[in-house]
N, C-alpha and C positions, 0 to 999 in steps of 0.2 A: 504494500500500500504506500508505501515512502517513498518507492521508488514512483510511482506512477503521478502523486502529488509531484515529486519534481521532473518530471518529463513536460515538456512543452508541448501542448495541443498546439497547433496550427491551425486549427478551425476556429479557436475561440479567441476572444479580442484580448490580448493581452493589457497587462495595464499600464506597462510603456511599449507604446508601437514604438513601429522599426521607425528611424529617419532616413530619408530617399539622402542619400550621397550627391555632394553638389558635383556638376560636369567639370572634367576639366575644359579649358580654355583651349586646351594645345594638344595637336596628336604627336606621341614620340613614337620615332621609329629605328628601325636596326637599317641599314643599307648596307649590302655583303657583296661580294665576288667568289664564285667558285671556282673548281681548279682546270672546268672549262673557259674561266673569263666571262659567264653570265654573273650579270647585277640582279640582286634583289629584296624586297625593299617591304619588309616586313615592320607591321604597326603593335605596336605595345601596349598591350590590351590589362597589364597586370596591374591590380588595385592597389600595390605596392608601390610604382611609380607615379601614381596618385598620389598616395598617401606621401611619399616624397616632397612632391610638387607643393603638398601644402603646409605641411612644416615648411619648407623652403622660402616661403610666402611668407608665411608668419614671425619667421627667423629674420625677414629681409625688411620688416614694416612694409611690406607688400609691393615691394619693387619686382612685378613680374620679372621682368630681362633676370635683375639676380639671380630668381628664383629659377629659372631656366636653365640657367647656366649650370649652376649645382648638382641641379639633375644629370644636364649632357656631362659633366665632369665626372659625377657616379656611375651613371651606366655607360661610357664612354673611356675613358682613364685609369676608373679603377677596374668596373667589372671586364671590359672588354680586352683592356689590354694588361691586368696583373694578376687575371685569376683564370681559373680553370671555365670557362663559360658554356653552360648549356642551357638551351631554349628548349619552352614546353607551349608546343605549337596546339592549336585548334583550330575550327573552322565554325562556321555559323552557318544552319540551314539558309539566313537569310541571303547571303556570297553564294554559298556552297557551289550550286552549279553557274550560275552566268559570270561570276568573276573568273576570269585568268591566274590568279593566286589567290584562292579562297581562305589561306591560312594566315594566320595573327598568333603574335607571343602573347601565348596565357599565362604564363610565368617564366621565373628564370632561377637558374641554382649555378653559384659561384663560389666551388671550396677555390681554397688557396693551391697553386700549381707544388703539384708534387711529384719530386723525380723519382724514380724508381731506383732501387739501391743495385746495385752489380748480382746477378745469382750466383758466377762461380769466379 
């Protein structure tokens, strides 16, 4: 019974609704080259660089350009070029078939580059 009292209905009206997340302003994107020499230019869908962008904002007294920059220097300087970087792609029914690249970063995971030790 404890258990069920703390489980969250979905149907019923809570008594703090959810708050609708405001839009960002800006769309971030990855722009790549593969090792045919195709470009590609994948959009940054992850709540995280959001969430970035508004600390960033709030950190700056609200000087967008600053707040921009921070971002492009995080996902750009740090994650792109000192870590191990991997993208966790998806697609929306809404793309899926008439876009040309239907796929967007849903997230990203950046350990720290690590060398592999000698085996013999």
């Amino acid at each position: 019974m404890e258990a069920e009292r703390l489980q969250f209905n979905l149907f019923q009206q809570p008594e703090n609704p959810f708050e609708v997340v405001k839009k960002l302003p800006y769309k971030f994107s990855y722009v790549f080259e593969d090792n045919q020499g195709k470009k590609s230019k994948l959009m940054i869908e992850d709540w995280e660089i959001g969430q970035l962008y508004w600390n960033c904002l709030a950190r700056n007294q609200g000087n967008e350009s600053k707040a921009v920059e921070v971002v492009k220097k995080k996902y750009v300087d740090d994650f792109a070029k000192t870590k191990d970087l991997h993208l966790y792609l998806g697609t929306s029914q809404l793309h899926h078939y008439v876009s040309h690249n239907p796929f967007m970063i849903i997230g990203t995971f950046h350990p720290k580059i690590e060398t592999q030790a000698q085996l013999f």
